[in-house]
Every structure is written in structure tokens, then in C-alpha cells.
N, C-alpha and C positions, 0 to 999 in steps of 0.2 A: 844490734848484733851481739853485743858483750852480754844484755840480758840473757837473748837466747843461750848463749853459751854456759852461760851461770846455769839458766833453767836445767840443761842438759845432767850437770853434774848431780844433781839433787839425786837419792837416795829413798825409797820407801821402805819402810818393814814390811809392809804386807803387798802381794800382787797387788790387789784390787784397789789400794792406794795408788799403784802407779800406772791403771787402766782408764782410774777417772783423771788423773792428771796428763794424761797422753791425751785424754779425749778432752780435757779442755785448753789444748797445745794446739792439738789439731781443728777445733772449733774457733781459735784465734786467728791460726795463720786463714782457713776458708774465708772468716772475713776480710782480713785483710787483702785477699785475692778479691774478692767481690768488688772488694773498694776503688784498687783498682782499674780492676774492668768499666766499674760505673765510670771512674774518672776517664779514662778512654773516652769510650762516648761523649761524656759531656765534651772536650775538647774537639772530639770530632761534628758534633755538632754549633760547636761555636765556631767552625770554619767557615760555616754557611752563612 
């Protein structure tokens, strides 16, 4: 959580600096939801 938070502070000179860094923020966290979800399942299926 403290990385996130650092992450936030960060600064770009130019837009499109901070469009591809948003869009590799937001392609971190999607996996980590993914991960997740799989883990879900897998526990739900280790109940059987």
C-alpha cells in the first residue's frame, strides 16, 4: 500500500507520460484482481 501511495505522488512533464503510466497502474491492479478471483476458485474448489 505505501508503494501505491508513493506511486500516486509521482509527477510527469508531459500528458502522455502520465497516460502510459496510468495505463500501466491500471494493468497491475486488473491482474492482481484476476489473481484473486483465480485464487477464489481454486479454494473453492479445494473444498470438494
Amino acid at each position: 500500500m505505501a508503494h501505491r501511495c508513493w506511486l500516486s505522488t509521482l509527477a510527469f512533464d508531459y500528458p502522455a507520460q502520465k497516460i502510459v503510466f496510468q495505463d500501466y497502474v491500471d494493468a497491475v491492479s486488473d491482474a492482481e484482481q484476476r489473481q484473486r478471483r483465480f485464487e477464489e476458485q481454486i479454494q473453492l474448489l479445494l473444498a470438494y
